[in-house]
C-alpha positions in Angstrom: 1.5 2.1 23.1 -1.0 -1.0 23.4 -3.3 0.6 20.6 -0.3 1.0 18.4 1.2 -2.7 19.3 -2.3 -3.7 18.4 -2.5 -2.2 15.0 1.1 -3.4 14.1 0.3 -6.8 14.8 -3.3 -7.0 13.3 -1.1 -5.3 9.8 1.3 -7.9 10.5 -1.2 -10.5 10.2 -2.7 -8.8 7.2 0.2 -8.6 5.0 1.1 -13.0 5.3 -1.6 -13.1 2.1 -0.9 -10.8 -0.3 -1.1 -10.6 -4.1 0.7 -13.4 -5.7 1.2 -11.5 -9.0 1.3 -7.6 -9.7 -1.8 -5.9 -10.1 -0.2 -2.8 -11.8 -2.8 -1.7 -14.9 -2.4 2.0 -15.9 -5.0 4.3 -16.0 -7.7 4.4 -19.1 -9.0 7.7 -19.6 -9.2 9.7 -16.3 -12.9 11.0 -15.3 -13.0 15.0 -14.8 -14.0 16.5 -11.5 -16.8 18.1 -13.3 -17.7 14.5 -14.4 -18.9 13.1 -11.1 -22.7 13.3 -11.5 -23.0 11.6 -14.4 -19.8 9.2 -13.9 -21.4 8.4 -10.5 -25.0 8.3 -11.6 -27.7 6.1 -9.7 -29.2 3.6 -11.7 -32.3 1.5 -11.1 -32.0 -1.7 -9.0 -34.2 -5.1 -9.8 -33.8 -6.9 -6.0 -35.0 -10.3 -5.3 -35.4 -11.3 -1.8 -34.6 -14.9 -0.5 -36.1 -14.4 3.4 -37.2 -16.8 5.8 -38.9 -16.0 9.5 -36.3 -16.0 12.4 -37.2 -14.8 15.9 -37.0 -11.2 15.4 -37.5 -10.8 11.8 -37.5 -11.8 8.3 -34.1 -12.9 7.7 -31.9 -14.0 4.3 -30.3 -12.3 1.2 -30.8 -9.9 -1.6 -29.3 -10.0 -4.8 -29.8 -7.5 -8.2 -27.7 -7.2 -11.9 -25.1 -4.9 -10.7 -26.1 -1.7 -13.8 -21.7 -2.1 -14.9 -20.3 -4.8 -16.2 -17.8 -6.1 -14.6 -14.5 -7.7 -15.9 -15.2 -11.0 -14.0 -18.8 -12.6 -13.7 -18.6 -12.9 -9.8 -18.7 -9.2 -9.4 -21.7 -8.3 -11.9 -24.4 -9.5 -9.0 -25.5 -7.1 -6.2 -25.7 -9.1 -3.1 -26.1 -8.9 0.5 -27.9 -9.8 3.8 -31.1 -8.5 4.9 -33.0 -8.6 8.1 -36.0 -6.8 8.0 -39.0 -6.0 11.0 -40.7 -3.7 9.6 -41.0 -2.1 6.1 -41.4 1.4 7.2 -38.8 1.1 9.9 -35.7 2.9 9.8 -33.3 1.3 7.0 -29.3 0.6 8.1 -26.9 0.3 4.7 -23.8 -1.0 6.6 -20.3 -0.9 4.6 -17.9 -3.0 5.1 -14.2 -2.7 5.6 -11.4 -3.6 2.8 -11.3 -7.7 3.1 -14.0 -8.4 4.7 -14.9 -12.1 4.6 -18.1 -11.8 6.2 -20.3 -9.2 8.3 -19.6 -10.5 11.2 -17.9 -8.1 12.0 -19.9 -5.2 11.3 -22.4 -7.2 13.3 -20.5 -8.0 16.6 -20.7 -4.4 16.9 -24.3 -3.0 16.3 -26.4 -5.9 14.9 -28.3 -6.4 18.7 -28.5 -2.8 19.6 -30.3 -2.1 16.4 -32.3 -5.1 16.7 -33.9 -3.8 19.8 -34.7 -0.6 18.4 -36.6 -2.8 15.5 -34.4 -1.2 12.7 -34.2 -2.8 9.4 -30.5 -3.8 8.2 -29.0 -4.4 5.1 -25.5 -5.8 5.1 -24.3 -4.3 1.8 -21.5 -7.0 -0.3 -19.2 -4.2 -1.9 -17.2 -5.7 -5.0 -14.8 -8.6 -5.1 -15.5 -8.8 -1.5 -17.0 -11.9 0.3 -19.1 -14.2 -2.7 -18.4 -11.8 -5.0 -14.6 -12.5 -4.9 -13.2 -14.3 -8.0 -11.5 -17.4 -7.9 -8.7 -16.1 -8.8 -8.4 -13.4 -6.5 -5.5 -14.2 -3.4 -7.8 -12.6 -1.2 -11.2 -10.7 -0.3 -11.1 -7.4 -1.7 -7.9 -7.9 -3.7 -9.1 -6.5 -7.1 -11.2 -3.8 -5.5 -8.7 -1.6 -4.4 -5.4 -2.1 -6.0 -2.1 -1.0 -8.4 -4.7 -1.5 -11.2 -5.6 2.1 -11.4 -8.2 2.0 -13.9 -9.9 -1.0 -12.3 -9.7 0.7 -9.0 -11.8 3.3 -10.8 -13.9 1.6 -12.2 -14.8 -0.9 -8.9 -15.3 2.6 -6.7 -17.4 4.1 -9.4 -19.5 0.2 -9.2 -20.1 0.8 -5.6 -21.7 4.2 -5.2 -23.8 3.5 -8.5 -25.0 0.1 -6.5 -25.6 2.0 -3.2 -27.1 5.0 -4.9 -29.3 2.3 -6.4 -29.9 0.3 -2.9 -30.8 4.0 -1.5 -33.5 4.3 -3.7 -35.2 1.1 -3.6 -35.4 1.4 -0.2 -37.1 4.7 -0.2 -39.6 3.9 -3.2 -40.2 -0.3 -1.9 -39.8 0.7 2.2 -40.4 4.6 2.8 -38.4 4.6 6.0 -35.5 6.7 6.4 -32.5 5.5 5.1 -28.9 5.6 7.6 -25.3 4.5 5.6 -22.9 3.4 8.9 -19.1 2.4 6.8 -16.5 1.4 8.5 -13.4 1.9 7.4 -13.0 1.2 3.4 -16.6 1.0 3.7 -16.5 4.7 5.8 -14.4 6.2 2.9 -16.9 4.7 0.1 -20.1 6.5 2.7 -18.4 9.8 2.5 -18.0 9.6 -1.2 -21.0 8.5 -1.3 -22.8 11.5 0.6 -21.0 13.8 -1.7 -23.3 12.6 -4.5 -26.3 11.0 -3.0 -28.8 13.4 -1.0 -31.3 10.7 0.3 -29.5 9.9 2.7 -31.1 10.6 6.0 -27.9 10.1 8.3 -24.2 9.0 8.1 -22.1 7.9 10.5 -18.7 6.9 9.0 -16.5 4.6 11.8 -12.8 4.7 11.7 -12.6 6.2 7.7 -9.8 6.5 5.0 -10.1 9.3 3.3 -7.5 10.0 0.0 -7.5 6.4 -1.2 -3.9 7.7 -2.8 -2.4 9.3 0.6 -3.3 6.0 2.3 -1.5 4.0 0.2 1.7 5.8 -0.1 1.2 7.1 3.4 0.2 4.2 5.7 1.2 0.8 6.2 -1.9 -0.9 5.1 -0.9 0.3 1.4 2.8 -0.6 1.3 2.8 -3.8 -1.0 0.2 -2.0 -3.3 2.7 1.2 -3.3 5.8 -1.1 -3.4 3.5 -2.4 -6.9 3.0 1.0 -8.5 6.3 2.3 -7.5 7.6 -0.4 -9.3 5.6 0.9 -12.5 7.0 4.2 -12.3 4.3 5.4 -10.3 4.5 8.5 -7.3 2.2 9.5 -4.8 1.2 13.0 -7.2 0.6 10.8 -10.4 -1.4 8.3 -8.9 -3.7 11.5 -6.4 -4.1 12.6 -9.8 -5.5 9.9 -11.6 -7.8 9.2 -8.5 -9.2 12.6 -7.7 -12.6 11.1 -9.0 -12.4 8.8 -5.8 -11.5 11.6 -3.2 -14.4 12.7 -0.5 -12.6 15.7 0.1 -12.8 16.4 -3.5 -16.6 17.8 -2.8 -18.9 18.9 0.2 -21.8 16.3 1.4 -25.3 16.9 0.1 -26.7 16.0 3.4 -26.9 18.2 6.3 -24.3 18.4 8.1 -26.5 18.3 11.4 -26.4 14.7 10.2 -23.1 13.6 10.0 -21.4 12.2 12.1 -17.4 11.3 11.7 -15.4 8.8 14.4 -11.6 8.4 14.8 -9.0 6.5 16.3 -6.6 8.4 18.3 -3.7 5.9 17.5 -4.9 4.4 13.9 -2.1 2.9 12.0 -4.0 1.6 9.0 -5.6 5.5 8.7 -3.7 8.4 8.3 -5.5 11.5 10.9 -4.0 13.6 9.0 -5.8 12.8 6.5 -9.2 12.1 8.3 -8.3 15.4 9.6 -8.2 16.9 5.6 -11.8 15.4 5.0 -13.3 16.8 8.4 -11.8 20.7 7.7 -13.1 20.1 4.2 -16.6 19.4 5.2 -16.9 22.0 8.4 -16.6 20.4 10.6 -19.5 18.2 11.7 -19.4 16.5 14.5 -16.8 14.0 15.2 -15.1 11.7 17.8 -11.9 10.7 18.7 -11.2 6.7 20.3 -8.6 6.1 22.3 -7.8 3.1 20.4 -6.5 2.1 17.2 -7.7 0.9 14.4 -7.8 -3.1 15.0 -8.7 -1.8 18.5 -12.5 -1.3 17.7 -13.0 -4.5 19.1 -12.7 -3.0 22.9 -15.1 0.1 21.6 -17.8 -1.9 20.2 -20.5 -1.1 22.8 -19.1 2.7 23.2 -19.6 2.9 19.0 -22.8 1.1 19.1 -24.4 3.4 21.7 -22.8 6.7 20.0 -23.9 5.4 16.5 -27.4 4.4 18.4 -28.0 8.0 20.1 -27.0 9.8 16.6 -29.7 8.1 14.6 -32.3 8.8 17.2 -31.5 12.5 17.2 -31.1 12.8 13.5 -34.4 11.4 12.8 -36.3 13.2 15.7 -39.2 11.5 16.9 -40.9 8.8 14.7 
């Protein structure tokens, strides 16, 4: 009952800033399921490196052209936070969750127990999120995932293209091992992502939507953006429909599954486990745990995830 009085009032809290206008845009053409390699294809990154020396490593941002073009000038550069000890280490991606305003975060959760283990990390900006949100967005992440179905598409498609791109810098420029941890939005965008990308070494996906459609219609998180397409005539078939080019459980990894590893919350409220059920059965079954928490409730599992997160990598690697 706590977890779930947690999640209600963090969802409260969420839904006091929401869009000012509708977002509702109907779909363009809508990508085929046999479509997805090329739709999704990786693209070459340019990155440029702003670092200065800190204590335990060289510290700063990354930025690169972003291969699409996005509709507002904000969006079309690449950026994020790197800290880097050494360039054959092992490489973290993290990914965010859906408005995000910073990685802090992400950090408060695994940034000093991967700092000890001298693990490169690369806080990964996705679109319209943190100082690539447009001015006139009423919040981070507004325009990322929205009633603007084609947009939507578009923004998703944007993101793996960006990581894929990230992936295989790192490989060609580092040569370590490279690990995708997303948490929440950002777990749903890693499983999509290992459905297309097989250099990925390991992923471990925290507390992940799956069906970007069944949340919406089917959780709370998504009710002012399916109040929005409701509004426009839209239902819960049309719009799984139109995003079946954004589903996980749409395809099977192309990593191992020896190196997966999926993590729940019993009593998630912003996450349907029915769902995060769908995408597990889909995929095998790898391994998976279930918190005793909720979804906002991360925040009292942060050294349990950590250390889980911490052991997986190690055993998924081997020894280095």
């Amino acid at each position: 009952m706590i977890a779930k009085w947690i999640d209600k009032y963090a969802l409260n809290q969420l839904h006091k800033v929401k869009s000012e206008n509708y977002q509702y845009a109907p779909p363009r053409r809508v990508p085929r399921q046999d479509e997805r390699e090329q739709f999704y294809a990786a693209t070459d990154l340019d990155l440029s490196f702003n670092l200065l020396p800190s204590k335990h490593y060289l510290e700063g941002t990354f930025q690169a052209q972003s291969a699409i073009k996005a509709e507002h000038k904000e969006n079309q550069i690449l950026s994020g936070e790197a800290y880097i000890q050494h360039v054959s280490a092992p490489n973290i991606v993290f990914v965010h969750g859906w408005r995000a305003d910073s990685h802090d975060r992400t950090k408060s959760i695994f940034h000093e127990t991967f700092q000890k283990q001298g693990w490169n990390m690369f806080y990964y900006c996705m679109p319209y999120h943190l100082e690539r949100e447009p001015e006139a967005s009423s919040y981070s992440g507004e325009m990322m995932i929205s009633a603007n179905i084609a947009r939507t598409i578009d923004t998703v498609q944007q993101t793996i293209q960006e990581l894929r791109g990230l992936i295989k810098w790192l490989k060609t420029y580092h040569g370590g091992p490279v690990i995708v941890v997303g948490i929440s939005l950002g777990g749903f965008i890693s499983n999509l992502l290992a459905t297309l990308e097989e250099e990925i070494d390991a992923l471990i996906s925290v507390f992940y939507a799956n069906r970007m459609s069944y949340a919406i219609y089917h959780t709370p998180a998504g009710k002012y953006i399916k109040q929005d397409l409701k509004d426009h005539g839209v239902e819960y078939e049309n719009l799984a429909e139109y995003w079946r080019i954004i589903d996980p459980s749409e395809a099977t990894p192309k990593i191992s599954q020896d190196n997966i590893l999926l993590m729940s919350a019993k009593h998630d409220q912003y996450v349907s486990n029915q769902d995060a059920n769908k995408l597990w059965e889909t995929w095998g079954r790898p391994a998976r745990s279930i918190y005793n928490s909720g979804h906002a409730g991360f925040v009292f599992k942060k050294r349990a995830i950590a250390k889980e997160t911490k052991a997986f990598i190690q055993k998924s690697l081997g020894p280095q």
